[in-house]
C-alpha positions in Angstrom: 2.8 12.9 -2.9 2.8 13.8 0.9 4.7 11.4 3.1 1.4 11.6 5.5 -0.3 9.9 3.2 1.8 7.0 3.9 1.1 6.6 7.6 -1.6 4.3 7.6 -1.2 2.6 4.1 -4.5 -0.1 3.9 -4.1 -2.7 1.2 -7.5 -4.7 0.4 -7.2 -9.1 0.3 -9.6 -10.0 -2.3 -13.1 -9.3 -2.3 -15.9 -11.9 -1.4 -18.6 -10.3 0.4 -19.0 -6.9 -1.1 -20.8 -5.1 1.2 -18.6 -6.2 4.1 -15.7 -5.4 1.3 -16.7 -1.7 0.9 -18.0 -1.6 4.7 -14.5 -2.6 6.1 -12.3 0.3 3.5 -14.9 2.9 5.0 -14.6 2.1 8.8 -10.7 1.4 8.7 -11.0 5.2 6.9 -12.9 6.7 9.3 -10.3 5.2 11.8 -7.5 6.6 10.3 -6.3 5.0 7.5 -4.5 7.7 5.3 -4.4 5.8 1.5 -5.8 2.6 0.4 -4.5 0.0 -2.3 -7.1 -2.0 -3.8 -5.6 -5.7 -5.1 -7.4 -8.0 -6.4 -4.9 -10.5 -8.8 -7.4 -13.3 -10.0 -10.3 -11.3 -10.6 -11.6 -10.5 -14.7 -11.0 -6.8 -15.9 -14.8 -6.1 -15.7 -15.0 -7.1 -12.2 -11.8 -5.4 -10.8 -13.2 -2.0 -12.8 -16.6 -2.5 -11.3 -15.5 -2.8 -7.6 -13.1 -0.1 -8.5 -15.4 2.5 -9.1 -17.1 1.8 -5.6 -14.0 2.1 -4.0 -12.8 5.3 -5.4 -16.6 6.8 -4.6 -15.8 5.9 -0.4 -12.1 7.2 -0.9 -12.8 10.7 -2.6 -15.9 10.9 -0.1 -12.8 11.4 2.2 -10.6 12.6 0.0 -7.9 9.3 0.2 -5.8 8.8 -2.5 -6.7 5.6 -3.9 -4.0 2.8 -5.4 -4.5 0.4 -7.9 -2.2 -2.9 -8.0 -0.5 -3.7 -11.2 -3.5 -2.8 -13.6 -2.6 0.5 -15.3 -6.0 0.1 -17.8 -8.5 0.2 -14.6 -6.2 3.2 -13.0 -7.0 5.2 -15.9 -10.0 4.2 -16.4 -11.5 5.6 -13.1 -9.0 9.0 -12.8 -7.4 7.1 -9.1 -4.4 8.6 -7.7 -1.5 5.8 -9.0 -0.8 2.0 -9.2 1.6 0.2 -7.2 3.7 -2.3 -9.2 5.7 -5.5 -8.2 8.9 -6.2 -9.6 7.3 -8.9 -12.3 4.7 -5.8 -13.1 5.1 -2.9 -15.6 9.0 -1.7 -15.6 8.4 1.6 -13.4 10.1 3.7 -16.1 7.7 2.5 -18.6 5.0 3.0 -16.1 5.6 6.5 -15.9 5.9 6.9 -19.4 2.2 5.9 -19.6 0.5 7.3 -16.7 2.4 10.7 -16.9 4.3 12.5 -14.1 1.1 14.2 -12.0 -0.1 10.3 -11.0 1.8 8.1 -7.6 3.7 5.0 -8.8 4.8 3.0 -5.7 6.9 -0.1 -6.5 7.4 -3.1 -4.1 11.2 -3.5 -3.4 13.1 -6.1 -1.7 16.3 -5.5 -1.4 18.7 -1.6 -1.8 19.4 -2.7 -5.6 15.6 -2.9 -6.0 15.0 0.6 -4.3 17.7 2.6 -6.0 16.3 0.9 -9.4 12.8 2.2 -8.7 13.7 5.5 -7.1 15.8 5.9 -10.9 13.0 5.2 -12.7 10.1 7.6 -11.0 8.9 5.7 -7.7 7.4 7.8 -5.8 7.9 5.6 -2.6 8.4 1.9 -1.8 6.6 -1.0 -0.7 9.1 -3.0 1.3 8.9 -6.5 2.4 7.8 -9.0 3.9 8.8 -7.6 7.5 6.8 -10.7 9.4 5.5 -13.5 7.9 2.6 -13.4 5.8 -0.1 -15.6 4.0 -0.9 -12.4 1.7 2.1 -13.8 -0.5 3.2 -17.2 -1.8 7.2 -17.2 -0.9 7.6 -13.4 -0.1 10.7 -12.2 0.4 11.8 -11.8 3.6 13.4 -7.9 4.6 14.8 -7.2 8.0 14.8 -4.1 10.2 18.5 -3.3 9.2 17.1 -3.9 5.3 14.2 -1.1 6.2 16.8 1.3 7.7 19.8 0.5 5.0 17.0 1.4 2.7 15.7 4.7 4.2 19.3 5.7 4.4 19.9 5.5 1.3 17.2 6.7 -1.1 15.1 9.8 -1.1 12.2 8.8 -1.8 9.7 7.7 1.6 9.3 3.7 2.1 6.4 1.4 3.9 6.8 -1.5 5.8 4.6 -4.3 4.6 3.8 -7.9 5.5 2.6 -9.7 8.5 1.9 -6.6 10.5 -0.4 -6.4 13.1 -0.6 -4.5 16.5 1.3 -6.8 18.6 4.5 -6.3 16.2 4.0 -2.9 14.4 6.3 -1.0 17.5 9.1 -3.2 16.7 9.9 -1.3 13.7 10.9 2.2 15.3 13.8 3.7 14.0 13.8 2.1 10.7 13.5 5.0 9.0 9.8 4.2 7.4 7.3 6.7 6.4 4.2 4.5 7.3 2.9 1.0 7.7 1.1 -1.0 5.1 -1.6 -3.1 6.1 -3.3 -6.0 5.1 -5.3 -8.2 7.1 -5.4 -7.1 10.4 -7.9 -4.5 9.3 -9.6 -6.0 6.5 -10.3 -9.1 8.3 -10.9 -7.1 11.9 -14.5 -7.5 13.2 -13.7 -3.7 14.2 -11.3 -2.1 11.3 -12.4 1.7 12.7 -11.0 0.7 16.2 -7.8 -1.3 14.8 -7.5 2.0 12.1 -7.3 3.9 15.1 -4.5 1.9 17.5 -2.2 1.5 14.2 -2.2 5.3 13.3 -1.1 5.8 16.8 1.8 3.3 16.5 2.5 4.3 12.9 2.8 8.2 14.1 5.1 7.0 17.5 7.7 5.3 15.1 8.2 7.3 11.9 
């Protein structure tokens, strides 16, 4: 994958108004956002596929790779780009094995062990975190600056920041040696995600 992809890296919280839903992925798109992760943990397999295909229509209309958490079956079953994968998910290596070597896999990693792991087994990059505290996770692991940049330094493959941030505390993480920020709810629950889009791509691009 291209590392720009990663500059603006839009995870979705899960879905309850679906016009607003598929409103909000659009407008943070149009303000910048370079890739988008759709997550949705509690939903059935029917629903997640359904929303999935209306997701994938907005990010191909602007040609976005699109992610999907954990669920390899609805992945496959709409042609996205990858799946990102936790460390309680699909082993990466089997992952691989399944999806084939043209599709993303980014795996969530806490700690260098973790990283090195999924770099071995055909990560393509890392989700790392939480940076700042979050309500997106119960218990998430916390991972400091010197984590990010002990992290960067040591595998090949690019990494996002993840959890907690938001505009106020994005700048903080210059020098880390990230390839992008991953966002959660400072854009999906922004009364203006386009405008928001827009301030974080600038941040994101100042600090990688």
């Amino acid at each position: 994958m291209k590392t720009e992809d990663l500059e603006l890296y839009l995870v979705t919280n899960p879905l309850e108004d679906e016009e607003k839903f598929l409103e909000t992925i659009e407008e943070a798109i149009l303000g910048g956002v370079t890739i988008v992760q759709l997550r949705e943990k509690d939903k059935d397999t029917r629903d997640i596929y359904n929303i999935a295909v209306k997701v994938k229509e907005i990010t191909d209309k602007y040609d976005i790779p699109l992610i999907i958490n954990d669920r390899i079956d609805i992945m496959l079953a709409i042609d996205c780009a990858g799946i990102h994968i936790g460390q309680s998910d699909m082993p990466c290596d089997i992952a691989r094995e399944i999806i084939g070597k043209d599709k993303i896999i980014g795996v969530s990693a806490h700690t260098l062990e973790e990283a090195k792991k999924a770099q071995q087994d055909g990560a393509d990059y890392l989700g790392c975190g939480a940076v700042y505290p979050t309500k997106t996770k119960k218990n998430p692991s916390h991972v400091t600056k010197e984590d990010l940049k002990n992290i960067s330094d040591t595998v090949d493959i690019p990494i996002v920041a993840i959890g907690g941030i938001k505009l106020d505390n994005a700048e903080e993480l210059v020098n880390t040696g990230i390839s992008g920020l991953c966002v959660v709810s400072q854009i999906m629950n922004s009364e203006n995600p386009r405008t928001v889009s827009e301030k974080l791509l600038k941040i994101s691009k100042n600090i990688i």
